[in-house]
C-alpha positions in Angstrom: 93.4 61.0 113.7 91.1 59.8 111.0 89.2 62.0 108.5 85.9 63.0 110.2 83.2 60.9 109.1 80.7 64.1 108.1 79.9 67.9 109.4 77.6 70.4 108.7 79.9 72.3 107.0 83.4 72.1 105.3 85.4 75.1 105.3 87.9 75.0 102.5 90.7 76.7 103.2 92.4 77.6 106.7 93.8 81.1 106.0 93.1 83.7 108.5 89.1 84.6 106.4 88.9 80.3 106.3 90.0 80.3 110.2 87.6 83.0 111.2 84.4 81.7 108.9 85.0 78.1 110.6 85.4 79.9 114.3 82.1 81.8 113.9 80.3 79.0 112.7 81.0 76.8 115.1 80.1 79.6 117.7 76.7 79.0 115.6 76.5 75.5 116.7 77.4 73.7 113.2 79.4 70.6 113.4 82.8 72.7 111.5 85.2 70.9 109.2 87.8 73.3 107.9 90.5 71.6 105.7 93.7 73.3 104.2 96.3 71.7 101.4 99.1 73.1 103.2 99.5 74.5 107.1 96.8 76.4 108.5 97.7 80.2 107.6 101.3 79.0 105.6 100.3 81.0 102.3 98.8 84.4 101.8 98.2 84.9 105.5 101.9 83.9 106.3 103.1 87.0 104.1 100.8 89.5 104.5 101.5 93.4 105.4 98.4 92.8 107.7 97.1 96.9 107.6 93.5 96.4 109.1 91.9 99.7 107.7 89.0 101.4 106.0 91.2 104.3 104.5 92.4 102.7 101.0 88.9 102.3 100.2 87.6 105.3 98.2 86.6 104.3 95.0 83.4 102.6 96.3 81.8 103.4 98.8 79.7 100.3 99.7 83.3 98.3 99.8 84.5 101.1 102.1 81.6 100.3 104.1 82.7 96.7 104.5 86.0 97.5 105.5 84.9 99.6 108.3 82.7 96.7 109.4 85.7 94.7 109.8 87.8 97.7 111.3 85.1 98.0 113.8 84.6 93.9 114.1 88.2 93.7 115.2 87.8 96.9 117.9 84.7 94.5 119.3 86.7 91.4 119.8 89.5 93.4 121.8 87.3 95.1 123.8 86.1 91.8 124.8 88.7 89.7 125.4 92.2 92.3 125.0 94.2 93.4 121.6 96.8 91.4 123.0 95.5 88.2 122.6 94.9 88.5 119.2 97.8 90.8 118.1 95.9 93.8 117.6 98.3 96.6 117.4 99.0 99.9 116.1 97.8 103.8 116.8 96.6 104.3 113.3 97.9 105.2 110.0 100.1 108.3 108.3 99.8 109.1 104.7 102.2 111.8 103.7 103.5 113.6 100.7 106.1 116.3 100.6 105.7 119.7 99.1 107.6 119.2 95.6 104.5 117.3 94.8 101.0 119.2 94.3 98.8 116.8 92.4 99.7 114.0 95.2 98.9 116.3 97.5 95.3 117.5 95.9 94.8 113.9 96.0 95.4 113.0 99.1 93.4 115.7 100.5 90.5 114.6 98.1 90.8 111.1 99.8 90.2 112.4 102.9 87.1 114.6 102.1 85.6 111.5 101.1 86.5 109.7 104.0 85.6 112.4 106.7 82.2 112.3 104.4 81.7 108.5 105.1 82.2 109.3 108.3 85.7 108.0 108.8 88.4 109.8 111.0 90.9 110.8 108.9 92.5 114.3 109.6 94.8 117.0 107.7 98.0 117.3 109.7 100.8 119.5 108.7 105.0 119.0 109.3 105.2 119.7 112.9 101.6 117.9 113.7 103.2 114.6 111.8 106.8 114.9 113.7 105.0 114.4 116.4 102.7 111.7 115.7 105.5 110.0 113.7 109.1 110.8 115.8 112.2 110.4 114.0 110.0 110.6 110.7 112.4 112.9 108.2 109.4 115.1 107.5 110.2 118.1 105.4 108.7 121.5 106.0 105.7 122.3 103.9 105.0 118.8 103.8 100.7 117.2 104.5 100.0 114.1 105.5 96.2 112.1 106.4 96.2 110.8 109.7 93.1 107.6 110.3 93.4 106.7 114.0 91.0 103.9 113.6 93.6 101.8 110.9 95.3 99.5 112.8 97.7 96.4 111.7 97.9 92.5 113.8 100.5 90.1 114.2 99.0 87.4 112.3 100.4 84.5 113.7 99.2 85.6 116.7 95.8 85.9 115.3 95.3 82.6 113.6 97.0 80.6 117.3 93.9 82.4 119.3 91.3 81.3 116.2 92.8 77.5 116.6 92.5 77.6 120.1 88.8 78.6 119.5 88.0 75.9 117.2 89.7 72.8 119.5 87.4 74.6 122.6 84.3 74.1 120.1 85.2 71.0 119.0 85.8 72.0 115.6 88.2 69.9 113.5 91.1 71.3 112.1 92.7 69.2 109.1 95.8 70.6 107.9 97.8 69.2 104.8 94.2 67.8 103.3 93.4 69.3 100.3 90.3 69.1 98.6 90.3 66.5 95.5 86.4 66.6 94.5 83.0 67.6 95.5 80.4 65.3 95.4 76.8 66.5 94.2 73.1 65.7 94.5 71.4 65.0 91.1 69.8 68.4 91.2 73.2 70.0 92.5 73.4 70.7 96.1 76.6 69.6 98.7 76.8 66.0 99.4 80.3 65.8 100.5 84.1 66.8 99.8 86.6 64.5 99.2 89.7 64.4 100.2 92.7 62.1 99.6 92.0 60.8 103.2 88.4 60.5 102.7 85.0 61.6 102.4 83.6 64.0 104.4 79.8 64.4 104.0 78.1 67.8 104.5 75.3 70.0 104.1 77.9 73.0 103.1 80.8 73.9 101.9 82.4 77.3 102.1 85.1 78.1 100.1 87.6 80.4 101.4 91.3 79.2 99.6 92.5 82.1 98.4 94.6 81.6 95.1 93.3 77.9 95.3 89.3 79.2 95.2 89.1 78.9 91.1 89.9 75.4 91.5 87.7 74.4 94.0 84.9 76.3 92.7 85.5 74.7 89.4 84.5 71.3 91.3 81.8 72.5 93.3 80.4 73.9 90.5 81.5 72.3 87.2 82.6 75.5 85.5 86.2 77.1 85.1 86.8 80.7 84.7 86.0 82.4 88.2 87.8 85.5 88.2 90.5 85.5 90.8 94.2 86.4 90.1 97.0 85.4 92.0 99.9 88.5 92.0 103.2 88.3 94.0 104.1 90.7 96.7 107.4 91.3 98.3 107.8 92.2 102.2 111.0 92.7 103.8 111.4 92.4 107.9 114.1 93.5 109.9 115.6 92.9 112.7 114.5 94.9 116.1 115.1 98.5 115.8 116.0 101.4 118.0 112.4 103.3 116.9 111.9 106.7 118.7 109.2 106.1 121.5 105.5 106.5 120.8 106.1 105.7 117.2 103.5 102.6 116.4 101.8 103.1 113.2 101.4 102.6 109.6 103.4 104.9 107.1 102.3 105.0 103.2 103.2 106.9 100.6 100.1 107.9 98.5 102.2 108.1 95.2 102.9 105.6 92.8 105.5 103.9 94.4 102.9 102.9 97.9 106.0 102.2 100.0 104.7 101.8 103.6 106.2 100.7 106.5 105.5 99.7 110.3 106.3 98.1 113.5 106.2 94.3 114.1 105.8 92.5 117.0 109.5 92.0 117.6 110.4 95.9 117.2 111.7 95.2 113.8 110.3 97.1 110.8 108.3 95.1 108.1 108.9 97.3 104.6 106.7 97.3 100.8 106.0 99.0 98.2 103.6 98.4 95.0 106.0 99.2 92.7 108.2 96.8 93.8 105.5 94.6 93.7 105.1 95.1 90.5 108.9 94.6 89.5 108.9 91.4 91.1 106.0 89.8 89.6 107.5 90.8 86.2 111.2 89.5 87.1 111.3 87.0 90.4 114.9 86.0 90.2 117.3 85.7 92.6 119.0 89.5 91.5 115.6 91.3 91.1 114.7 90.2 94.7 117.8 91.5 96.3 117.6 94.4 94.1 113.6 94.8 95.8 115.4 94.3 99.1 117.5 96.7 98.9 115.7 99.1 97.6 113.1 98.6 99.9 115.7 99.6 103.0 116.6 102.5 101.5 113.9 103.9 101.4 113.2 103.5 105.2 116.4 105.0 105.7 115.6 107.6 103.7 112.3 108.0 106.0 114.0 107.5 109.2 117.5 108.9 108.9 118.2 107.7 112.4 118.1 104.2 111.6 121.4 105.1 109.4 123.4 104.6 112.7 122.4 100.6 112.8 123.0 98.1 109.9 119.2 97.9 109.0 119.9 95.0 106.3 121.6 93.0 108.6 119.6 90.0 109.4 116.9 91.1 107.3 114.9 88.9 106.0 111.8 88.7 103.0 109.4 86.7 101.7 107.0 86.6 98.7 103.2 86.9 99.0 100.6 85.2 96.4 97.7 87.5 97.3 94.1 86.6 95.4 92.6 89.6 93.5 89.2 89.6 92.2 88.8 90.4 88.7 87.7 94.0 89.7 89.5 94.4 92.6 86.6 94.0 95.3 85.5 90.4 97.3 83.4 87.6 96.2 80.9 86.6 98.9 78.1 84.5 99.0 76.5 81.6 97.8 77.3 80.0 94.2 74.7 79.6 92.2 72.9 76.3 91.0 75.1 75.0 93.7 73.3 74.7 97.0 75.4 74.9 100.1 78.0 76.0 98.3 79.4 79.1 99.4 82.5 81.3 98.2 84.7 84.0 100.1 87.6 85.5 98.6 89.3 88.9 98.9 92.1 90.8 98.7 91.7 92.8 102.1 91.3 89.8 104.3 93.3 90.6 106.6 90.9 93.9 107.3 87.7 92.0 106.1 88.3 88.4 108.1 86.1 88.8 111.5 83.3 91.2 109.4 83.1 88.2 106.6 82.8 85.8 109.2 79.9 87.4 111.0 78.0 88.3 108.0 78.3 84.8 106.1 77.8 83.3 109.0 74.5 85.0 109.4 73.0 84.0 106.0 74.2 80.6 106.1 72.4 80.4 109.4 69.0 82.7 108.8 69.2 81.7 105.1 69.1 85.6 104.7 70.9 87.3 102.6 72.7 90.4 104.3 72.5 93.9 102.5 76.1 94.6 103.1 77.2 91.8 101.2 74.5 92.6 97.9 77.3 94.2 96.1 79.5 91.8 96.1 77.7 88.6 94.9 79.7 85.9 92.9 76.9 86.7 90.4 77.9 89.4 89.4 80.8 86.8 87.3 78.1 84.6 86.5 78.7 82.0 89.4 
């Protein structure tokens, strides 16, 4: 099929915030390019732990606010048309911490103060109120945990099928393996068109959504280097189906250092990470430090869930390595660029929770030319762009 000869707007980028932006758009009526370098959803949204929640989110309250938009976005779409046809899964979230530890404790009962304040569900459970939420959970007497019944996690791949299927019905083109080469400008600055090594495609605007890529394409949209976004490495590890005790679908996390959390996939396997694994393996990616994340990574769900002793849990396991995009300080960058009509950016590092919510609300200014409030915070001026 040949390079479309022009749209309203090119969405760069086909991970799962570039799929949803494009989807919502075209729902807006715009003629919808969306372009990736790669296949649709084969980077950060192909290794992603894929936690939709608001619970993480403490720091600030405005991006907890955002969150819960998308927490709620998603609830709205499977109320319409099923969780199942878009892989929503999941009865919430545990946090938990043992008794041995009093600080992590005081802190994860701070946390949910806050929440509950914010008006998130997120109640104190005790030992026997978590062996029941969580069976075959190894949880010690004495031990608290946070429960968030709204947190949820997706099957991703499941996901991104439904949001193709949504573009093709719109009649929305969908170029994968086309990556953007160079931006063409008016004199005074605004979108002309993007240019690809099949072609040009003129437009009125482009919305950049690439994840780790976003610098670069930003940097021709715009002229200028530097916008803050850092690429860090993240290792998952997903087993094979496991005999899990009945009722038990939801995210585990440990709220200490370490972050390892666990849950269910959509094969009855267990996907498994940690943060400070993370961080080992961005330091050291060889061959021996990922088998040494690996395994240390199954321990500790055996450690978890002593029951899973009784089956090889590393057999046919398998992991993968995640480039996730961070903003400089940690929170997204949405909006329009400045001194760059039609030139919008979207980049996070929830975007698995934030996808649908980012979608609606930039597709609301792009189309009203209004600038929503829940996005004022997060502004790519705030870096200057």
């Amino acid at each position: 099929m040949p390079i479309p000869r022009t749209a309203d707007i090119v969405v760069a980028g086909s991970g799962i915030v570039g799929l949803a932006l494009a989807w919502r758009l075209a729902r807006s009526g715009f003629k919808i390019v969306a372009l990736d370098a790669g296949p649709a959803g084969g980077k950060i949204s192909a290794a992603t732990f894929a936690w939709i929640n608001g619970t993480s989110k403490t720091e600030n309250e405005a991006y907890h606010r955002l969150n819960r938009a998308g927490v709620d976005a998603y609830e709205k779409l499977a109320r319409q048309i099923g969780a199942a046809a878009i892989g929503l899964a999941g009865n919430g979230s545990l946090h938990w911490a043992g008794p041995e530890n009093p600080r992590l404790l005081d802190r994860m009962r701070d946390q949910g103060q806050i929440l509950r304040r914010w008006g998130y569900a997120a109640d104190p459970v005790d030992a026997p109120a978590m062996r029941r939420l969580a069976p075959g959970l190894a949880v010690p007497d004495g031990a608290e945990g946070l429960f968030a019944s709204l947190d949820r996690w997706i099957a991703v791949p499941r996901l991104l099928d439904w949001l193709k299927a949504q573009l093709a019905e719109r009649g929305a083109i969908l170029r994968e393996n086309c990556a953007i080469k160079a931006v063409e400008r008016s004199p005074n600055g605004e979108i002309r068109a993007a240019i690809t090594a099949e072609g040009v495609i003129p437009c009125k605007h482009l919305v950049i959504a690439a994840g780790t890529a976003t610098p670069d394409i930003v940097q021709m949209a715009t002229g200028r280097g530097g916008f803050p976004v850092e690429e860090l490495a993240g290792l998952l590890v997903e087993t094979p189906a496991v005999p899990v005790a009945s009722g038990f679908d939801m995210v585990l996390w440990s709220p200490d250092e370490a972050g390892f959390h666990l849950r269910l996939t959509s094969g009855s396997g267990l996907l498994l990470g940690a943060d400070d694994i993370d961080a080992q393996i961005r330091a050291d990616a060889s061959e021996a430090s990922l088998a040494s994340g690996r395994a240390a990574l199954i321990e500790r769900a055996l450690g978890w869930m002593p029951e899973l002793r009784k089956v090889d849990l590393g057999r046919g396991a398998s992991h993968r390595i995640g480039r996730r995009a961070i903003p400089a300080d940690g929170h997204s960058i949405l909006g329009p660029l400045k001194d760059t009509p039609g030139a919008y950016v979207a980049v996070t590092h929830s975007g698995v929770t934030l996808a649908l919510a980012i979608a609606e609300l930039l597709a609301e200014e792009i189309t009203t030319g209004t600038a929503p409030a829940a996005l004022s915070p997060f502004r790519p001026e705030r870096f200057g762009f």
